[in-house]
mmCIF file of the N, C-alpha and C atoms, coordinates in Angstrom:
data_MODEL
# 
_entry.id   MODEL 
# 
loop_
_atom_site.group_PDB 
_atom_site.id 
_atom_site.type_symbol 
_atom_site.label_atom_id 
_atom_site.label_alt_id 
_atom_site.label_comp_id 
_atom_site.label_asym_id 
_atom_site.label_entity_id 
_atom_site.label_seq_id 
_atom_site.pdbx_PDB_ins_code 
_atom_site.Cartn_x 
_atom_site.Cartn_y 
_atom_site.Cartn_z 
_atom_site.occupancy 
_atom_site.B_iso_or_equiv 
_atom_site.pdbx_formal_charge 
_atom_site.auth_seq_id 
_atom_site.auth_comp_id 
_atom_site.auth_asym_id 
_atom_site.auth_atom_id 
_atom_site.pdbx_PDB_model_num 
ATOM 1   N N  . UNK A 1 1  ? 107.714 102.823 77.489  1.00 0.00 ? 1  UNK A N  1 
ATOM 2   C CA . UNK A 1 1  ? 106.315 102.425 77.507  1.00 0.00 ? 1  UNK A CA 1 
ATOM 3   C C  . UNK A 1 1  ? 105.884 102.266 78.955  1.00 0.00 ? 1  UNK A C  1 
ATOM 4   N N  . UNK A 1 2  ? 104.514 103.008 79.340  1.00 0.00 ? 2  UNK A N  1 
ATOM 5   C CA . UNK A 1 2  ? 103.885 102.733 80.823  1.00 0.00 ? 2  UNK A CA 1 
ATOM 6   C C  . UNK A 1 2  ? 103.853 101.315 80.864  1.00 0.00 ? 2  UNK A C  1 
ATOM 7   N N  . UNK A 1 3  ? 103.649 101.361 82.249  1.00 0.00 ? 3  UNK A N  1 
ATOM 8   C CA . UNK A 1 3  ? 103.226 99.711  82.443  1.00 0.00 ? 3  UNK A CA 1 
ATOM 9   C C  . UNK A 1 3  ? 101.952 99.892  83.089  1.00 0.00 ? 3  UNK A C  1 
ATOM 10  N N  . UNK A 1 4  ? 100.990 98.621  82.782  1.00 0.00 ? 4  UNK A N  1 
ATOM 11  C CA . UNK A 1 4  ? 99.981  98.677  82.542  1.00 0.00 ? 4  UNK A CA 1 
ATOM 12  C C  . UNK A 1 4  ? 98.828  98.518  84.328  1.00 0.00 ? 4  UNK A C  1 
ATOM 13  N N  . UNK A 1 5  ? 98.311  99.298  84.259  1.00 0.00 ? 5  UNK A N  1 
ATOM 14  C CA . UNK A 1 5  ? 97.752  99.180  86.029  1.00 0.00 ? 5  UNK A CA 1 
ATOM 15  C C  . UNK A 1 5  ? 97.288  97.565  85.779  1.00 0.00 ? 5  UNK A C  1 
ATOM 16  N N  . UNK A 1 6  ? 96.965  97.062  87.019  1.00 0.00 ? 6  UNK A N  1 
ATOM 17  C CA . UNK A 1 6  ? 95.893  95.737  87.511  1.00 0.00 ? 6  UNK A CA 1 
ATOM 18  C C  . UNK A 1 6  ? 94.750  95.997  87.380  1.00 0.00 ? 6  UNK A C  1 
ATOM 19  N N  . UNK A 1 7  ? 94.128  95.593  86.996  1.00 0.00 ? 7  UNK A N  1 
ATOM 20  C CA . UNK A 1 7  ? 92.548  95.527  87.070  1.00 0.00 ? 7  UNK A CA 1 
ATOM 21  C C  . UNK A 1 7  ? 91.851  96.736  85.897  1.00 0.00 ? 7  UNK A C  1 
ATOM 22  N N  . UNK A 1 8  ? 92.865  96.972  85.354  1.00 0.00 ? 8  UNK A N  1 
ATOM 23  C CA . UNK A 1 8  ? 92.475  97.923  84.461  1.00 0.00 ? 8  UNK A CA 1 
ATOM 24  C C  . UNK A 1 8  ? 90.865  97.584  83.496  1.00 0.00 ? 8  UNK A C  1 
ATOM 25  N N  . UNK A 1 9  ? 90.665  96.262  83.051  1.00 0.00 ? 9  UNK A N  1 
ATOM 26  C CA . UNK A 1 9  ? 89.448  95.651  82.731  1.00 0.00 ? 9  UNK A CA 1 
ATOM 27  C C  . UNK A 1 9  ? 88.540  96.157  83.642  1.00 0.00 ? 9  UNK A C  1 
ATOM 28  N N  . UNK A 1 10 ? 88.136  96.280  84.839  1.00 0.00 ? 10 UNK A N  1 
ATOM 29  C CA . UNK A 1 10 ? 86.988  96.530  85.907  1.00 0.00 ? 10 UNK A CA 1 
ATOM 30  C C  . UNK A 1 10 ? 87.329  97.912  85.992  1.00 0.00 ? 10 UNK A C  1 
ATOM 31  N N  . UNK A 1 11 ? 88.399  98.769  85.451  1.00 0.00 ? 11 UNK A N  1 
ATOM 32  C CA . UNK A 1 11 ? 88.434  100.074 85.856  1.00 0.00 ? 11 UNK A CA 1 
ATOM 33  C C  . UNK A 1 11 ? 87.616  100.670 84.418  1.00 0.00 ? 11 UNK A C  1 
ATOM 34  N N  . UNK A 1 12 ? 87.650  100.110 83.156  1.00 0.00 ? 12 UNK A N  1 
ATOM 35  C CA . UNK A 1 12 ? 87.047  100.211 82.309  1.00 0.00 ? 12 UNK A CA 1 
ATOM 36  C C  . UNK A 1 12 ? 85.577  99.712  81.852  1.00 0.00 ? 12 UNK A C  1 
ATOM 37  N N  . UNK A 1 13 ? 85.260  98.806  82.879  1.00 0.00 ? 13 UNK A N  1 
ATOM 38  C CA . UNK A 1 13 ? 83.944  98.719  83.106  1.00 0.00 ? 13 UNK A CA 1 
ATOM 39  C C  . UNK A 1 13 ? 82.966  99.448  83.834  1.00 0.00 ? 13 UNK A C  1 
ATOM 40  N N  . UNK A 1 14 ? 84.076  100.114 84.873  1.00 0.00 ? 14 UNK A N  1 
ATOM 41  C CA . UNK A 1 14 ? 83.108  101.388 85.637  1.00 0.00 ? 14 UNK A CA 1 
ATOM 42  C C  . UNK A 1 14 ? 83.296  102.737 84.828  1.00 0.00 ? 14 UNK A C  1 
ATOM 43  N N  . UNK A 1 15 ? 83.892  102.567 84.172  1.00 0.00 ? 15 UNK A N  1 
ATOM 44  C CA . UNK A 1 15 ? 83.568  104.129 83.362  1.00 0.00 ? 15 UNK A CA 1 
ATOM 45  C C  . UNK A 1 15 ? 83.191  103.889 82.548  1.00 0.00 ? 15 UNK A C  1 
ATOM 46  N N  . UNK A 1 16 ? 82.497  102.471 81.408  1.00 0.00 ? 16 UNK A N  1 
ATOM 47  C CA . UNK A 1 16 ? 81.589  102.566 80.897  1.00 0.00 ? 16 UNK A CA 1 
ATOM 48  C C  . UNK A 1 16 ? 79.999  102.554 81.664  1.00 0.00 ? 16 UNK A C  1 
ATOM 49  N N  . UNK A 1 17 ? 79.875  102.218 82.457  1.00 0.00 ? 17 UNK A N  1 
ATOM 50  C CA . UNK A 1 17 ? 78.855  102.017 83.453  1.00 0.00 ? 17 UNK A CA 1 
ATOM 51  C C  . UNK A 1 17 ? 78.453  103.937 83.662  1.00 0.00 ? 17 UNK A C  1 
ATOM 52  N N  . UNK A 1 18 ? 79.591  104.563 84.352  1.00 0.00 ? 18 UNK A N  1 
ATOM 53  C CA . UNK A 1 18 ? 79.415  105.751 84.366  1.00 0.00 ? 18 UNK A CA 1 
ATOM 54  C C  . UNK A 1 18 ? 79.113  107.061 83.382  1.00 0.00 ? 18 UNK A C  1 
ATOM 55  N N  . UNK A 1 19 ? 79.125  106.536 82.437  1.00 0.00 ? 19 UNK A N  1 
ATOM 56  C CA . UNK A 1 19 ? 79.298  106.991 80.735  1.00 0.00 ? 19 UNK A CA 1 
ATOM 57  C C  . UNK A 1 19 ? 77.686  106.564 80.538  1.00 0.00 ? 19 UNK A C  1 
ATOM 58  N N  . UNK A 1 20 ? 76.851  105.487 80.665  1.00 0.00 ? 20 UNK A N  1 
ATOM 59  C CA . UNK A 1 20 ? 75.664  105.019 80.904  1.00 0.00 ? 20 UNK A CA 1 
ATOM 60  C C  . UNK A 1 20 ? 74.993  106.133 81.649  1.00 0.00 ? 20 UNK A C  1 
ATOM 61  N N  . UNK A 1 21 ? 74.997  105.817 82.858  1.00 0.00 ? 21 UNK A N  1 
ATOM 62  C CA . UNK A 1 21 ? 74.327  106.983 83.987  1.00 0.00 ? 21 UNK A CA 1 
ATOM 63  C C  . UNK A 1 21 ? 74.133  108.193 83.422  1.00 0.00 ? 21 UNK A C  1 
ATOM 64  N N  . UNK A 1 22 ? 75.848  108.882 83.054  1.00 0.00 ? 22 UNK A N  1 
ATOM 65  C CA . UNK A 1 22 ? 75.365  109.856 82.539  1.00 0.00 ? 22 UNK A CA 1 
ATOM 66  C C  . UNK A 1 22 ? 74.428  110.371 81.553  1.00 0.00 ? 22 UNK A C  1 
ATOM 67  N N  . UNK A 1 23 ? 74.151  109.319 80.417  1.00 0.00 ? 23 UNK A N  1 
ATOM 68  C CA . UNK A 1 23 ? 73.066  109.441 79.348  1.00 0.00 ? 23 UNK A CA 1 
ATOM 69  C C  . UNK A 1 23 ? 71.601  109.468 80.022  1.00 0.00 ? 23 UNK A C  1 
ATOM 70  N N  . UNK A 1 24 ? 71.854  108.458 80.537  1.00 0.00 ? 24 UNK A N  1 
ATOM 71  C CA . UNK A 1 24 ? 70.348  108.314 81.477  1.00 0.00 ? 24 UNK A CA 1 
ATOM 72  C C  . UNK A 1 24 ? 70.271  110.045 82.168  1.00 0.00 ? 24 UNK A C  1 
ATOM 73  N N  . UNK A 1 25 ? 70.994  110.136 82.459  1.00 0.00 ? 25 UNK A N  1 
ATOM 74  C CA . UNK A 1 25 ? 70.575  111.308 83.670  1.00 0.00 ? 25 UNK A CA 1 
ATOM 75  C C  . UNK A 1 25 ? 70.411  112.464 82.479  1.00 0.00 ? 25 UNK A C  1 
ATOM 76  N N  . UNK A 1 26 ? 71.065  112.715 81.605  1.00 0.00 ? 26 UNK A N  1 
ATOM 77  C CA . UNK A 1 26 ? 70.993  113.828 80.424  1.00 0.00 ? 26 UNK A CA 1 
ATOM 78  C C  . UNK A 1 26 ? 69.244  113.699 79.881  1.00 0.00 ? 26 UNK A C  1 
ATOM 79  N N  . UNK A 1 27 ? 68.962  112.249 79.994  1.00 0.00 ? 27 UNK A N  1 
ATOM 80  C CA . UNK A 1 27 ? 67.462  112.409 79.273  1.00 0.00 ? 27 UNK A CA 1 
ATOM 81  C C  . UNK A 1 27 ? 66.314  112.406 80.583  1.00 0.00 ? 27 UNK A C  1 
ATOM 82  N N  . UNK A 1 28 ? 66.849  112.434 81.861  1.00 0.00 ? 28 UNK A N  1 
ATOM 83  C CA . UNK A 1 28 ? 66.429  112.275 83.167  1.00 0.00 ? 28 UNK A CA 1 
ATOM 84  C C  . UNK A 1 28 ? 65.535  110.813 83.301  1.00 0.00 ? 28 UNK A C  1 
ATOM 85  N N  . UNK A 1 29 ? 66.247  110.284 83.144  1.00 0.00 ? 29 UNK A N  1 
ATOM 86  C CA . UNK A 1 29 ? 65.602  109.003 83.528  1.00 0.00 ? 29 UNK A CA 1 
ATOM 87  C C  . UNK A 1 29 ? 65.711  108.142 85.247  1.00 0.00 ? 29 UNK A C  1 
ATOM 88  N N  . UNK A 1 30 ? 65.044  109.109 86.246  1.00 0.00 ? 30 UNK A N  1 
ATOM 89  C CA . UNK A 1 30 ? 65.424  108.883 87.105  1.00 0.00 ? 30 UNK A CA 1 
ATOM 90  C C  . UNK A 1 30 ? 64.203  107.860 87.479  1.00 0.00 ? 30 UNK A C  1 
ATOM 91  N N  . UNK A 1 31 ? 64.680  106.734 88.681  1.00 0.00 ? 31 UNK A N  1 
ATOM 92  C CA . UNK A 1 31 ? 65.581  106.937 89.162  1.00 0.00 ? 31 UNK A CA 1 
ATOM 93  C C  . UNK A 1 31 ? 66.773  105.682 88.432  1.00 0.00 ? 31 UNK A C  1 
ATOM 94  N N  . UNK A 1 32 ? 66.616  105.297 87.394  1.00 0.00 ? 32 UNK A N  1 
ATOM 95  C CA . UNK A 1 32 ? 67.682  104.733 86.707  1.00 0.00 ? 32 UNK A CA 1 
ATOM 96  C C  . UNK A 1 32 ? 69.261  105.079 86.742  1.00 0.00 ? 32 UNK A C  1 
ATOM 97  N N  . UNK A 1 33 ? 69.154  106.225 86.756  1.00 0.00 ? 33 UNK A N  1 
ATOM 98  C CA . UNK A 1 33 ? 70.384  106.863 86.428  1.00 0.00 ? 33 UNK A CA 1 
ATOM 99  C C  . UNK A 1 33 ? 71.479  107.006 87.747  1.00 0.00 ? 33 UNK A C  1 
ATOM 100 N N  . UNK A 1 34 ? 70.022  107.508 88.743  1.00 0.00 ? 34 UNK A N  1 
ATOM 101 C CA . UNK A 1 34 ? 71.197  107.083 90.387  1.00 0.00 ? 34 UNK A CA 1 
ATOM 102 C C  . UNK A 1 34 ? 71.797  105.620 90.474  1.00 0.00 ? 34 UNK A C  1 
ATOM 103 N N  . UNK A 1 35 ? 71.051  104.719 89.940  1.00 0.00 ? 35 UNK A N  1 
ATOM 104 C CA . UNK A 1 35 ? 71.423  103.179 90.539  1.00 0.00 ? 35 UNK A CA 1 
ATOM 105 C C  . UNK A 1 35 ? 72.815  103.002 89.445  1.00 0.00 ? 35 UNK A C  1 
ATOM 106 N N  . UNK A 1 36 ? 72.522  103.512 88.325  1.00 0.00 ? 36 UNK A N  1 
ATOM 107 C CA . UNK A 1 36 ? 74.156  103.286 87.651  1.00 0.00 ? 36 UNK A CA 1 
ATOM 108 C C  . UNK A 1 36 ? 75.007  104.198 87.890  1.00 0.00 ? 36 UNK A C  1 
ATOM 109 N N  . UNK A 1 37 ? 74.667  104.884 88.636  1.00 0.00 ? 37 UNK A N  1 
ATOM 110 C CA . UNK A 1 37 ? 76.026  106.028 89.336  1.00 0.00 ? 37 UNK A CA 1 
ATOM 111 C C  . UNK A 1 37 ? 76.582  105.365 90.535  1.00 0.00 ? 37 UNK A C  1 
ATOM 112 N N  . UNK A 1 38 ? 75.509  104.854 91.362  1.00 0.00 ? 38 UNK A N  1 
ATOM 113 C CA . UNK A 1 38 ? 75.930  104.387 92.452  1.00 0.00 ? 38 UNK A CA 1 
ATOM 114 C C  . UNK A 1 38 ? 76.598  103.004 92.058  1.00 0.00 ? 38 UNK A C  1 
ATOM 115 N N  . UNK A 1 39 ? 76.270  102.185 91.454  1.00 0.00 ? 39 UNK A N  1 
ATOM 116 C CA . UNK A 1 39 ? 76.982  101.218 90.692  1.00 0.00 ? 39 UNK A CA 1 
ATOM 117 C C  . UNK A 1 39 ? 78.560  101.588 90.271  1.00 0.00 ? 39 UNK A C  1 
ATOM 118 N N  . UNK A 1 40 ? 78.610  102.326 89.308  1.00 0.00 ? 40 UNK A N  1 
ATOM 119 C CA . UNK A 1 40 ? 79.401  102.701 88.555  1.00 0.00 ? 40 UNK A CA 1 
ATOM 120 C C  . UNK A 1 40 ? 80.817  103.121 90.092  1.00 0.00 ? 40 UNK A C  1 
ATOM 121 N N  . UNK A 1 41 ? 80.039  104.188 91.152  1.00 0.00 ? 41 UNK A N  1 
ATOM 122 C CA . UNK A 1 41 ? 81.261  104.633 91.435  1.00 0.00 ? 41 UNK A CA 1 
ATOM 123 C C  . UNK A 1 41 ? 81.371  103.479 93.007  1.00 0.00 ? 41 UNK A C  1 
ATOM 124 N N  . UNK A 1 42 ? 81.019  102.292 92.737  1.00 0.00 ? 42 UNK A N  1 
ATOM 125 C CA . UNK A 1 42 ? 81.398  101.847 93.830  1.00 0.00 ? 42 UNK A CA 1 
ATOM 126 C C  . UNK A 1 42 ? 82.095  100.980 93.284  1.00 0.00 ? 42 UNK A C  1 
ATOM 127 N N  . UNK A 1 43 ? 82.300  100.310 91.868  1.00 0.00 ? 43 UNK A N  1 
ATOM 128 C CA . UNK A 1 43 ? 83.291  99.593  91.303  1.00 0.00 ? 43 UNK A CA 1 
ATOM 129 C C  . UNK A 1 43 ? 84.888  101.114 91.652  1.00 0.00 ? 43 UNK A C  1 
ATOM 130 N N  . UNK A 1 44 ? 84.175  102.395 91.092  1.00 0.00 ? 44 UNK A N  1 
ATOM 131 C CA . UNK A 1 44 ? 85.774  102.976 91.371  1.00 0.00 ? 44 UNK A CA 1 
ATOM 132 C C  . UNK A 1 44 ? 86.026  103.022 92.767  1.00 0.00 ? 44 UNK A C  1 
ATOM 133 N N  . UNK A 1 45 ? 85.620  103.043 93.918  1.00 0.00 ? 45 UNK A N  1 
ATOM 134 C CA . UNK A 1 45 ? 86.023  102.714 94.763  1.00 0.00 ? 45 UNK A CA 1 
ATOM 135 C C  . UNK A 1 45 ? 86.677  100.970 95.088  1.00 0.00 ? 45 UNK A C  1 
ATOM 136 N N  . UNK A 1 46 ? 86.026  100.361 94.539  1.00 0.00 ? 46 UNK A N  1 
ATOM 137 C CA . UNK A 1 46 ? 87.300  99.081  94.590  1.00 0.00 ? 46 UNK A CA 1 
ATOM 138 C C  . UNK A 1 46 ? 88.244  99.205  93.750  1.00 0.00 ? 46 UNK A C  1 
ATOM 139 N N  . UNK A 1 47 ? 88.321  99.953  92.357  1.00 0.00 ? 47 UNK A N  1 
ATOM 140 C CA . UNK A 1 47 ? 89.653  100.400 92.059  1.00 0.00 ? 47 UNK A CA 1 
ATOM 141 C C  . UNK A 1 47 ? 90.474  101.338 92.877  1.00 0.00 ? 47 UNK A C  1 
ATOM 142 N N  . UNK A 1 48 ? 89.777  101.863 93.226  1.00 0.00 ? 48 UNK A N  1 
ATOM 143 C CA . UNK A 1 48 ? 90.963  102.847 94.448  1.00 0.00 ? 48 UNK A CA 1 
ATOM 144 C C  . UNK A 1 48 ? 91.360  102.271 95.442  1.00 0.00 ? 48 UNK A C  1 
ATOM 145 N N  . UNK A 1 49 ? 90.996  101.358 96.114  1.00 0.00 ? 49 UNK A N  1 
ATOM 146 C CA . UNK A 1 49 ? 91.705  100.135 97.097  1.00 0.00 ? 49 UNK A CA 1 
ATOM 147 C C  . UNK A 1 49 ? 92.395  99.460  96.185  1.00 0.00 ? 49 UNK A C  1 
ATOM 148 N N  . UNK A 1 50 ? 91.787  98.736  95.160  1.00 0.00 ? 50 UNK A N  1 
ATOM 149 C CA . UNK A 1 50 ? 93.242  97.902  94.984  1.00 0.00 ? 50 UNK A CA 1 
ATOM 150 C C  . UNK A 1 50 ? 94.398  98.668  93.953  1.00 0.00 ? 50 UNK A C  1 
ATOM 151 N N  . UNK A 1 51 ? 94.040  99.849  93.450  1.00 0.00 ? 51 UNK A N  1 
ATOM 152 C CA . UNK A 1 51 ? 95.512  100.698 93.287  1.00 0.00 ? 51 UNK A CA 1 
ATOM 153 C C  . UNK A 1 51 ? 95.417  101.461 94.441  1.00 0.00 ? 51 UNK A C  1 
ATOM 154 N N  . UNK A 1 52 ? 95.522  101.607 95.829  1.00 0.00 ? 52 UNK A N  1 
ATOM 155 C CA . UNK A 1 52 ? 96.053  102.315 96.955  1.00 0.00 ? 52 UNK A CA 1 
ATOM 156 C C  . UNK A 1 52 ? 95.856  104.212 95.930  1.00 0.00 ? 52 UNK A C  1 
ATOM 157 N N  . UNK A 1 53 ? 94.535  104.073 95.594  1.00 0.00 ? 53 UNK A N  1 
ATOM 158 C CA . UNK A 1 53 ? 94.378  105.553 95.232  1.00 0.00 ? 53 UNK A CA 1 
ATOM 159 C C  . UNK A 1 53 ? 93.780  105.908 96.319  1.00 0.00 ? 53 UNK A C  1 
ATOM 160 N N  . UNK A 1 54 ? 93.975  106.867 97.208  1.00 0.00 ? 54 UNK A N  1 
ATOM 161 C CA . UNK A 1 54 ? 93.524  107.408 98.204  1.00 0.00 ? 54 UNK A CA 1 
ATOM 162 C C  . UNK A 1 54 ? 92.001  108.559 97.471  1.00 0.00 ? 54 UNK A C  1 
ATOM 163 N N  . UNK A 1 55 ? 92.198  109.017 96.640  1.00 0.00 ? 55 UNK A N  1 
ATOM 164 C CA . UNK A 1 55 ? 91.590  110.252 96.211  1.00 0.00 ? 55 UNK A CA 1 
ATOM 165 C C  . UNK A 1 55 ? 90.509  109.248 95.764  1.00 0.00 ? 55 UNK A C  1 
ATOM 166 N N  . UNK A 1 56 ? 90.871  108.510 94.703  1.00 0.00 ? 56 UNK A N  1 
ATOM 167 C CA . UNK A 1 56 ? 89.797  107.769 94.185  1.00 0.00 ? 56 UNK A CA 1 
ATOM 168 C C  . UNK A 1 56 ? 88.574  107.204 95.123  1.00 0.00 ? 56 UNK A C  1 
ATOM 169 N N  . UNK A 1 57 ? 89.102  106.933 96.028  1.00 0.00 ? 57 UNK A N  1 
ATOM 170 C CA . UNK A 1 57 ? 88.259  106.179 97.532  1.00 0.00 ? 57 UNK A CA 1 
ATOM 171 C C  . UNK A 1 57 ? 87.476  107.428 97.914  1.00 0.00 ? 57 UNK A C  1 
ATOM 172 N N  . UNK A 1 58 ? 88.185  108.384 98.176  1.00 0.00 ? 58 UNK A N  1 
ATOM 173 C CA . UNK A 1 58 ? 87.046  109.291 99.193  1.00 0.00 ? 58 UNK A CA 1 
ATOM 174 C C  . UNK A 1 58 ? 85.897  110.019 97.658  1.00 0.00 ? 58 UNK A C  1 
ATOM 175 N N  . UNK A 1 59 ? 86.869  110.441 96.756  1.00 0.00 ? 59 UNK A N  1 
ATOM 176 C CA . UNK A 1 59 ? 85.795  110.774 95.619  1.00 0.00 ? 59 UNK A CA 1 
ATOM 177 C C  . UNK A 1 59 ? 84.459  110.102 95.724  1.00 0.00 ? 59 UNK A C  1 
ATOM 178 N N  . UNK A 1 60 ? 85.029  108.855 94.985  1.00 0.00 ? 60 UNK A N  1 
ATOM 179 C CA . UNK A 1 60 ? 83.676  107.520 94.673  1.00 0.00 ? 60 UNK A CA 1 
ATOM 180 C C  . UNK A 1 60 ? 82.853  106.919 96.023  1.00 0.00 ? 60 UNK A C  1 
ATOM 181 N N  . UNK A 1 61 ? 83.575  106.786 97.148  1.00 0.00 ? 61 UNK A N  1 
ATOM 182 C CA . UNK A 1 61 ? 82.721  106.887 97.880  1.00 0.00 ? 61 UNK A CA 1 
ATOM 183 C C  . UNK A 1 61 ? 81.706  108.341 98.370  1.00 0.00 ? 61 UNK A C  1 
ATOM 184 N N  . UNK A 1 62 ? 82.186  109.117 98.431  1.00 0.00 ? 62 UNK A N  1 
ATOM 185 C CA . UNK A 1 62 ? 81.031  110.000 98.722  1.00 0.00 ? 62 UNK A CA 1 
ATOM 186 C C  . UNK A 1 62 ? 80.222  110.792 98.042  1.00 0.00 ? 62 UNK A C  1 
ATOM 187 N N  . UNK A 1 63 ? 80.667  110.234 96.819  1.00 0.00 ? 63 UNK A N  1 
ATOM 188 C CA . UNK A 1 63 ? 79.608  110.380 95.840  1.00 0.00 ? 63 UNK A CA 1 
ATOM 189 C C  . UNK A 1 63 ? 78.900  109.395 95.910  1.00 0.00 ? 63 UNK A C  1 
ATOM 190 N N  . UNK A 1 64 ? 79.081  108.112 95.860  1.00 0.00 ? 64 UNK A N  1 
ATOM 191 C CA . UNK A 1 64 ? 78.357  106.907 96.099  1.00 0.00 ? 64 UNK A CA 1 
ATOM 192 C C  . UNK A 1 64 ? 77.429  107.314 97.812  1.00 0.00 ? 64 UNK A C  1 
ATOM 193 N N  . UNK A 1 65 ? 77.711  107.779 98.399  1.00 0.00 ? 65 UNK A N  1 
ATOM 194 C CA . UNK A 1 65 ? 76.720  108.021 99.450  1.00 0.00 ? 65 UNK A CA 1 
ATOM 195 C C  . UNK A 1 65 ? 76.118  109.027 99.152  1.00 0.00 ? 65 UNK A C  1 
ATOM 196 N N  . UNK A 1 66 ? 76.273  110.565 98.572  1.00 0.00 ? 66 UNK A N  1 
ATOM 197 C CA . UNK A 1 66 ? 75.649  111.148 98.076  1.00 0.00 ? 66 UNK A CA 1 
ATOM 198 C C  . UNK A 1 66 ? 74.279  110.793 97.236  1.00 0.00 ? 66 UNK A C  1 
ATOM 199 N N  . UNK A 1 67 ? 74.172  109.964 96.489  1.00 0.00 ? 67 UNK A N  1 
ATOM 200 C CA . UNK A 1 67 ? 73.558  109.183 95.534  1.00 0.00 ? 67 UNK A CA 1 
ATOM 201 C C  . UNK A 1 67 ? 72.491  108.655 96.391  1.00 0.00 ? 67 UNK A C  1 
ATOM 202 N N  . UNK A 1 68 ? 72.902  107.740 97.428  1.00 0.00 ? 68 UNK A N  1 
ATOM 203 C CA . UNK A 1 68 ? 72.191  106.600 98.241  1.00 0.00 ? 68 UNK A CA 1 
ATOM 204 C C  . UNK A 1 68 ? 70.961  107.942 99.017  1.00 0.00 ? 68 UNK A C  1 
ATOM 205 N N  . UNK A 1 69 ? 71.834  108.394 99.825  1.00 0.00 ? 69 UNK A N  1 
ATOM 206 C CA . UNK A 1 69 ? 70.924  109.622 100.193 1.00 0.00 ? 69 UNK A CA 1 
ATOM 207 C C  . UNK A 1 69 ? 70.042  109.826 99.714  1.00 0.00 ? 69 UNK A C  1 
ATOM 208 N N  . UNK A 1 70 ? 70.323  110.458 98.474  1.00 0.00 ? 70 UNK A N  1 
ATOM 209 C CA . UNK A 1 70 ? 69.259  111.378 97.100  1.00 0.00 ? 70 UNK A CA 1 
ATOM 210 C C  . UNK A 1 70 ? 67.782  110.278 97.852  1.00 0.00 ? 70 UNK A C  1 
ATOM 211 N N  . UNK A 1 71 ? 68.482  108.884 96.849  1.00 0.00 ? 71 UNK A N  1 
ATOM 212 C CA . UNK A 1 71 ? 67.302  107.857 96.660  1.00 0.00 ? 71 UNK A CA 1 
ATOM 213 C C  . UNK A 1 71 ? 66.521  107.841 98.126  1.00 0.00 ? 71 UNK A C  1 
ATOM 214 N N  . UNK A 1 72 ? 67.247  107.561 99.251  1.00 0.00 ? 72 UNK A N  1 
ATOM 215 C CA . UNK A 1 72 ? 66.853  107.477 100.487 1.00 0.00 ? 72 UNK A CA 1 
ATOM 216 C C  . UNK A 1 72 ? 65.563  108.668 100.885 1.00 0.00 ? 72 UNK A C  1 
ATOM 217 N N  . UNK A 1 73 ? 65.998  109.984 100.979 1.00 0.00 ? 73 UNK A N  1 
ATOM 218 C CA . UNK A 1 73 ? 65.124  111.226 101.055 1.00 0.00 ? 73 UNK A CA 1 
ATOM 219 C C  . UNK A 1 73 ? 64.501  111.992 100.052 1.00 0.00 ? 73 UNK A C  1 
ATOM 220 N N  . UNK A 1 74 ? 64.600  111.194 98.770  1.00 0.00 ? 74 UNK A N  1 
ATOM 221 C CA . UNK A 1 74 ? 64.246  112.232 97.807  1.00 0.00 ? 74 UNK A CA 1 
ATOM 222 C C  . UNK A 1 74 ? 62.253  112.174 98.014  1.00 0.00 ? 74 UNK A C  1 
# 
């Protein structure tokens, strides 16, 4: 049997969060849908620090700045 990550509760709260966004964004409900993306992937970026996921960090963060942008210049 795996053993079970840390924080797995907050890692399952950002992918319901992200699971959200995505609905929003399917019916375009902008700009709703950026703020729970950017939400969503900045909780996975504190999961990727505190499991030392390297990938997870640069993913969620630059998507999370990607996002900020959008809102910033759109």
């Amino acid at each position: 049997m795996s053993e079970k990550k840390p924080y797995q509760s907050l890692a399952w709260i950002g992918t319901a969060i992200l699971i959200m966004a995505a609905i929003l964004a399917a019916f375009n409900q902008y700009p709703y849908y950026v703020y729970l993306f950017c939400l969503a992937n900045s909780i996975w970026v504190i999961i990727g620090i505190l499991w030392r996921e390297n990938s997870l960090v640069v993913l969620n963060a630059g998507l999370t700045l990607i996002y900020l942008a959008g809102l910033i210049w759109a």
